[in-house]
N, C-alpha and C positions, 0 to 999 in steps of 0.2 A: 506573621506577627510583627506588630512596629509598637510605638509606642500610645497613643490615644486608640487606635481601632477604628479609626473613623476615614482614612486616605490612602495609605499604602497597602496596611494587609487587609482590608476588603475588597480594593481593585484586585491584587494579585488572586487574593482568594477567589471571587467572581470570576478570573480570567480565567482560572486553572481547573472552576467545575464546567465553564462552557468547555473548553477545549479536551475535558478526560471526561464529558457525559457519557461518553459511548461506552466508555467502559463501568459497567455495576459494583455494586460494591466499594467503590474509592468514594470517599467521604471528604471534604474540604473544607474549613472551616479558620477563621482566624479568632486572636484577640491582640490584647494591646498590654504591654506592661505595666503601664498605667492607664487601661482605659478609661475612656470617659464613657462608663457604661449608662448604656441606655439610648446612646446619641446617635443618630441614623446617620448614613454614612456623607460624608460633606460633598458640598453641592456640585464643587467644582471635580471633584474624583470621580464622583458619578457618570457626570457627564462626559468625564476623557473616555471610562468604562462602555459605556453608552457608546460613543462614537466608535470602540476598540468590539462590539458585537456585544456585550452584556448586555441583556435582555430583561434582569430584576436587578435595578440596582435600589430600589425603595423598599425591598425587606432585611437589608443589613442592619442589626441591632449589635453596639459596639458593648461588649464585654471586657474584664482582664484578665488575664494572666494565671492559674494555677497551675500546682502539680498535677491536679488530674486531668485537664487537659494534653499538659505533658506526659504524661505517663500513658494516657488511652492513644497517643500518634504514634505511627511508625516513622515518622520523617516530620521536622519541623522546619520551616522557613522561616528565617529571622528577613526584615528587610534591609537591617542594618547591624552590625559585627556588635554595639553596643546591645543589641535584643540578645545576638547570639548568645552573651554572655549574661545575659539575667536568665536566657533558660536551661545555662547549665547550672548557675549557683540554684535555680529555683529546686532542678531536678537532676544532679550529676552524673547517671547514668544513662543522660539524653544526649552527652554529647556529642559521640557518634554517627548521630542519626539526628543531629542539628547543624545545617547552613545559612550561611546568606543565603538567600537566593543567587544572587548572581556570583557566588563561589559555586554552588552547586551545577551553575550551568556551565562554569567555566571548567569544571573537571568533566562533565559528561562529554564534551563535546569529543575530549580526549580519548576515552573509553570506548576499546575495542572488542567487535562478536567474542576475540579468545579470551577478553579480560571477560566475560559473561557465560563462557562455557557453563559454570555451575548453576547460574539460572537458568539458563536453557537446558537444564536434564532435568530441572523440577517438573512436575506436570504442567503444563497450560492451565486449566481448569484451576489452580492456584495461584491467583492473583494475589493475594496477600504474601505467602511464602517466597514468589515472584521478587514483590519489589523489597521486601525487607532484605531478600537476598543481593538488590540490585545496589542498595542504599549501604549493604555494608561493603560491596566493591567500590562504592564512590567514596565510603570512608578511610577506605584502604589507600585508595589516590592521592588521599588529600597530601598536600607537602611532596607529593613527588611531580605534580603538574606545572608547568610554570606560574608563579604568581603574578598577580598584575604589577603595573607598572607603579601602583602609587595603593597603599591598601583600602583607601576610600573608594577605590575601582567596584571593592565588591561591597559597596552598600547602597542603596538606592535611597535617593535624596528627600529627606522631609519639605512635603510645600506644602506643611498648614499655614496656613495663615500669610501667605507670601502670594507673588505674583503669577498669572496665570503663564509665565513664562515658565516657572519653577513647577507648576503642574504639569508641563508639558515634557518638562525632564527628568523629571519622575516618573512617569509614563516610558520615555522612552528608554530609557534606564529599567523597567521593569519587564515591557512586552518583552523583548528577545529573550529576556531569563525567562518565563514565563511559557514563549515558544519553546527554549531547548528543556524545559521540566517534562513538559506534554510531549515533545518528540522521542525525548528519552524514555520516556513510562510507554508510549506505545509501541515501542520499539522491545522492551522488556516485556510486555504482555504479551507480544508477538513472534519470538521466537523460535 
């Protein structure tokens, strides 16, 4: 989730249903706190998309922001700390189970098989109970991980409308969180 729907949370969104296809059932989707609904996803995010292995980046329709979206996720990605916090004031019982992204990657990378014992005695064959259960061990971590050096660390950088330098750091700001979400959920499926 960012704010327009139309550069950061449909690259990440795209990135994160190529990379979690294999697994059924996980659904991905974003919006925008203020989206600019209706608007296909912008040219230049595409195309980072595009060259990062996204395969449809011309069926993205930018939507915004409600409760019911929040309320139907088990796990929200804000792209930046100011999302975070429109989607707890939207839905305050999301907080939990709402990151940056690149806070969320910065706590998994921490997260050990013993911190995951109680996922791994759920069945396999539940993938949803799986990761909610995995989502509230990362929510348990938060504030005992180290924090980054500077708190902008965990938001990844808006380049609407900026140069294609700013796109490219946005991109790369996004891919590795992006990697450790998908290595984390497969790693959770797979126990």
């Amino acid at each position: 989730m960012c704010s327009g729907n139309i550069c950061r949370s449909p690259m990440a969104e795209q990135l994160l249903r190529t990379g979690l296809a294999q697994h059924e059932g996980i659904r991905v989707s974003s919006a925008g706190t203020v989206g600019l609904i209706g608007h296909p996803m912008d040219a230049q995010a595409a195309a980072l998309a595009a060259q990062l292995g996204v395969t449809d980046t011309g069926s993205h329709i930018a939507r915004e922001l409600d409760a019911p979206i929040v309320g139907d996720a088990q796990l929200v990605f804000a792209m930046a700390r100011e999302h975070r916090r429109a989607v707890v004031e939207l839905e305050p019982r999301a907080a939990r189970r709402t990151f940056t992204i690149r806070e969320f990657a910065r706590i998994v990378t921490e997260i050990t098989d013993d911190d995951l014992a109680e996922v791994a005695a759920l069945p396999a064959t539940d993938a949803p109970a799986r990761l909610s259960a995995a989502v509230a061990v990362v929510a348990s971590m938060r504030g005992m991980v180290d924090r980054p050096a500077s708190p902008e660390d965990d938001d990844v950088i808006d380049p609407y409308r900026r140069t294609a330098d700013v796109y490219e750091r946005s991109a790369s700001e996004l891919r590795p969180a992006v990697n450790a979400v998908v290595a984390f959920t497969h790693r959770v499926l797979s126990l």
